[in-house]
PAGU-265143 format. One record per residue: residue in three letters; x, y, z of N, C-alpha, C in turn. Coordinates in pm, whole numbers, padded with zeros to 5 digits, always signed. Layout:
N
AlaXYZXYZXYZ;...
***
This chain:
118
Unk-07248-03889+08940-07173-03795+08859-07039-03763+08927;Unk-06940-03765+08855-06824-03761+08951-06775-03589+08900;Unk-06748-03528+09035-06694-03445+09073-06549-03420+08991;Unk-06507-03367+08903-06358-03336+08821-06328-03317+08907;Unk-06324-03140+09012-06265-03084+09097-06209-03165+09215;Unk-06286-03253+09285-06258-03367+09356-06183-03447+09286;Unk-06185-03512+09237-06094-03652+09195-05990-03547+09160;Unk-05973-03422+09094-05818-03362+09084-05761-03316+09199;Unk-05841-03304+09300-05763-03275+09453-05710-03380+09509;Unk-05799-03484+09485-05759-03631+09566-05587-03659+09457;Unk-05576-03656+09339-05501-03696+09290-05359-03596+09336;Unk-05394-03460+09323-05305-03341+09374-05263-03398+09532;Unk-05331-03384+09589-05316-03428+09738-05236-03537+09750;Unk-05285-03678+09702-05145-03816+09680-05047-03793+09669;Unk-05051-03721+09547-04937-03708+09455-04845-03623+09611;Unk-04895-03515+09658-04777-03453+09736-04763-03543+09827;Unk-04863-03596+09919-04824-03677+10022-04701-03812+09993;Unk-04691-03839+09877-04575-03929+09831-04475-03841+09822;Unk-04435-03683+09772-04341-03615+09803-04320-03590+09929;Unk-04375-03563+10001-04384-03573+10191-04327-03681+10216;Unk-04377-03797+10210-04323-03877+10286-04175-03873+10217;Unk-04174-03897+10097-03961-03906+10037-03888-03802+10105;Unk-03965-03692+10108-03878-03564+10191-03837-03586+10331;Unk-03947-03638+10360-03886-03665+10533-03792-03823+10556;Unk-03756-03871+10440-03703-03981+10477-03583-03935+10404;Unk-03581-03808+10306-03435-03787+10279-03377-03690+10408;Unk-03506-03646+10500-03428-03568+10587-03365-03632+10647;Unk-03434-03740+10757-03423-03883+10853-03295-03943+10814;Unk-03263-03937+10677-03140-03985+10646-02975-03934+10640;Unk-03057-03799+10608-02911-03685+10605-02862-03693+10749;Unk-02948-03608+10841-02959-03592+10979-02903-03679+11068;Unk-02901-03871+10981-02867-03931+11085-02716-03918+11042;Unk-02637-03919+10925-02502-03914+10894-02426-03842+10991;Unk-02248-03900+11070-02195-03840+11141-02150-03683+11032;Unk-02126-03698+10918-02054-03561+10926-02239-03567+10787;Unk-02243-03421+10790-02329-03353+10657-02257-03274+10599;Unk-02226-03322+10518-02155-03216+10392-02226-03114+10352;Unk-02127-02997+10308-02197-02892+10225-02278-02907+10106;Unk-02251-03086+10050-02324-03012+09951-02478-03144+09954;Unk-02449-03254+10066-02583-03281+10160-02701-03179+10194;Unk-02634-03111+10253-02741-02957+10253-02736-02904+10179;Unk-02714-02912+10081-02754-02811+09954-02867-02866+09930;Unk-02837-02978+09871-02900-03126+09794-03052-03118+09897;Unk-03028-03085+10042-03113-03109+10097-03261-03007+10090;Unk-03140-02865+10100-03241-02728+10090-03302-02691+09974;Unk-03252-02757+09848-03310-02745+09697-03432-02856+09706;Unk-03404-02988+09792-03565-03039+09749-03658-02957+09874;Unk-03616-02882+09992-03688-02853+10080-03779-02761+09968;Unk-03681-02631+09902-03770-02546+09805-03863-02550+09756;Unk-03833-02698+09671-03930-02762+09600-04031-02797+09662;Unk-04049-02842+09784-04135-02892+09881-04249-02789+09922;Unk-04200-02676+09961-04250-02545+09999-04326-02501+09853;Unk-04294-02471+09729-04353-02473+09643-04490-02532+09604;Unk-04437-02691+09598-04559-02809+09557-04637-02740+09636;Unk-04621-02735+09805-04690-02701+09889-04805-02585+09896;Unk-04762-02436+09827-04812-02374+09827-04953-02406+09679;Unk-04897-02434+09591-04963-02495+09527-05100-02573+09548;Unk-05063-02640+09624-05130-02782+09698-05278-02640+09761;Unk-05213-02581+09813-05264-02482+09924-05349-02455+09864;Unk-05324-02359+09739-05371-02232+09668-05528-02336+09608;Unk-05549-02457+09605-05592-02517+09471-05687-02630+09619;Unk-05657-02640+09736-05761-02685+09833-05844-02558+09901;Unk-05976-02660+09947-06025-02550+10086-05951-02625+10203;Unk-05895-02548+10319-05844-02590+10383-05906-02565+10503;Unk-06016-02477+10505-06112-02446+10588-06147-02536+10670;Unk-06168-02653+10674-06275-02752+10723-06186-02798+10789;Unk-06024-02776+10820-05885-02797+10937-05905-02676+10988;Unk-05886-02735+11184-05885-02566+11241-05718-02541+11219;Unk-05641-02608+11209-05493-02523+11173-05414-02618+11078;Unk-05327-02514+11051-05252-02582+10907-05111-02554+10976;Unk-05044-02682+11001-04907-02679+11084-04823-02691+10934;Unk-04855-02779+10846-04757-02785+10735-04605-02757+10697;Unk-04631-02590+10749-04451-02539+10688-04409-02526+10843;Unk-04440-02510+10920-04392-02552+11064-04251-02628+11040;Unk-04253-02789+11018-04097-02840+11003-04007-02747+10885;Unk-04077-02754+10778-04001-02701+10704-03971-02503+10704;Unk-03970-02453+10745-03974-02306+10776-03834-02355+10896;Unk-03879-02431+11002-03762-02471+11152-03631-02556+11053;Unk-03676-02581+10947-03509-02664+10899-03473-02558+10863;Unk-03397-02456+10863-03306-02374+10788-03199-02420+10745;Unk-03120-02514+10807-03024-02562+10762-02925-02731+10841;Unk-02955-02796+10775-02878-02926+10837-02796-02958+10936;Unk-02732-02852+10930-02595-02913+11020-02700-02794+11226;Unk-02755-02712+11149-02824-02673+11288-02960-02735+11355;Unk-02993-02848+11263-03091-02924+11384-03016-03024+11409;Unk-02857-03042+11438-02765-03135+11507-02755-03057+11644;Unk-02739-02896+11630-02743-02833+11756-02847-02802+11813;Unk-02961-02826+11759-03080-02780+11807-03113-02899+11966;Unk-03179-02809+12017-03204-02949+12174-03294-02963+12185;Unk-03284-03105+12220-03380-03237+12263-03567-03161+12250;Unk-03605-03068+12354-03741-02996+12306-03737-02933+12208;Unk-03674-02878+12138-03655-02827+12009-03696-02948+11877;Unk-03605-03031+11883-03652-03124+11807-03725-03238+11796;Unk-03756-03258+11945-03940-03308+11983-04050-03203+11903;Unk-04009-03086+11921-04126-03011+11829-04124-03026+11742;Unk-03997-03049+11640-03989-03024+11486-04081-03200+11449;Unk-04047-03271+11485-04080-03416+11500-04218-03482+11491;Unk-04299-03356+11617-04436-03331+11660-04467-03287+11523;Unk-04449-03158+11504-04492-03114+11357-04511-03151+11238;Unk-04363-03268+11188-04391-03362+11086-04479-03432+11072;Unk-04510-03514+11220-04692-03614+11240-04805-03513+11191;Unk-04795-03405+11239-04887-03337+11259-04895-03309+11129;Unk-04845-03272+11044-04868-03218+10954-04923-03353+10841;Unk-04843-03435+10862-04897-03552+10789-05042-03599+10788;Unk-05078-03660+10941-05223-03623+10971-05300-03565+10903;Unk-05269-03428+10940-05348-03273+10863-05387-03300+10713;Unk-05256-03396+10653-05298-03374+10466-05352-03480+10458;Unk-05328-03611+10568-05487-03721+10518-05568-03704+10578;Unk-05586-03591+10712-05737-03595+10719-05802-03502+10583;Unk-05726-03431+10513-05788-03344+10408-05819-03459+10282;Unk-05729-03574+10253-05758-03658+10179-05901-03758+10229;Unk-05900-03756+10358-06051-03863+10411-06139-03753+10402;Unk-06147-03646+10401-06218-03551+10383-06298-03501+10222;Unk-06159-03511+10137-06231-03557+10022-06263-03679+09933;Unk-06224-03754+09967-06272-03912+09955-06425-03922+09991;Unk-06461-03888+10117-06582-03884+10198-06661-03798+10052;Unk-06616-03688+10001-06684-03610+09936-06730-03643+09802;Unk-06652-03732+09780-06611-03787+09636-06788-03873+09641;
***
């Protein structure tokens, strides 16, 4: 008998982890440009919004229980703004970096988690 609630998490869950990964490769991309324009970071902080949103979403609609921590908004909460993780230093943005894995991890171990369940 298949589980609705499951197969709509597994599908919810994909679905963001394909917004995850585009987000961090539009960051990876801005970030590496010599100059970021004003309106680069705009462009950038309107899909971050969106990101934080899906996210909470994502949140509200899993158990997240069965992770002892949820790093998730960690990178995104530390981007405030583009042109300041150019000044941010070297351990600073080893952490932000750390956090992106980490957080990635975090949403497929929640996807092998419900797969397993499925």
């Amino acid at each position: 008998m298949i589980d609705k609630k499951t197969e709509a998490d597994i599908k919810a869950l994909k679905s963001f982890l394909e917004f995850w990964t585009k987000f961090r490769s539009m960051y990876d991309e801005t970030v590496s440009k010599d100059i970021i324009s004003g309106e680069d970071e705009t462009k950038f902080l309107g899909v971050r919004d969106v990101m934080k949103s899906k996210y909470e979403v994502l949140r509200n609609s899993l158990d997240f229980k069965y992770v002892p921590h949820s790093r998730l908004t960690d990178p995104v909460d530390g981007v405030l703004a583009i042109n300041g993780i150019r000044l941010m230093s070297e351990k600073s943005l080893k952490k932000l970096n750390e956090d992106w894995r980490d957080s990635y991890v975090f949403l497929n171990s929640i996807s092998e988690h419900l797969k397993n369940k499925r």
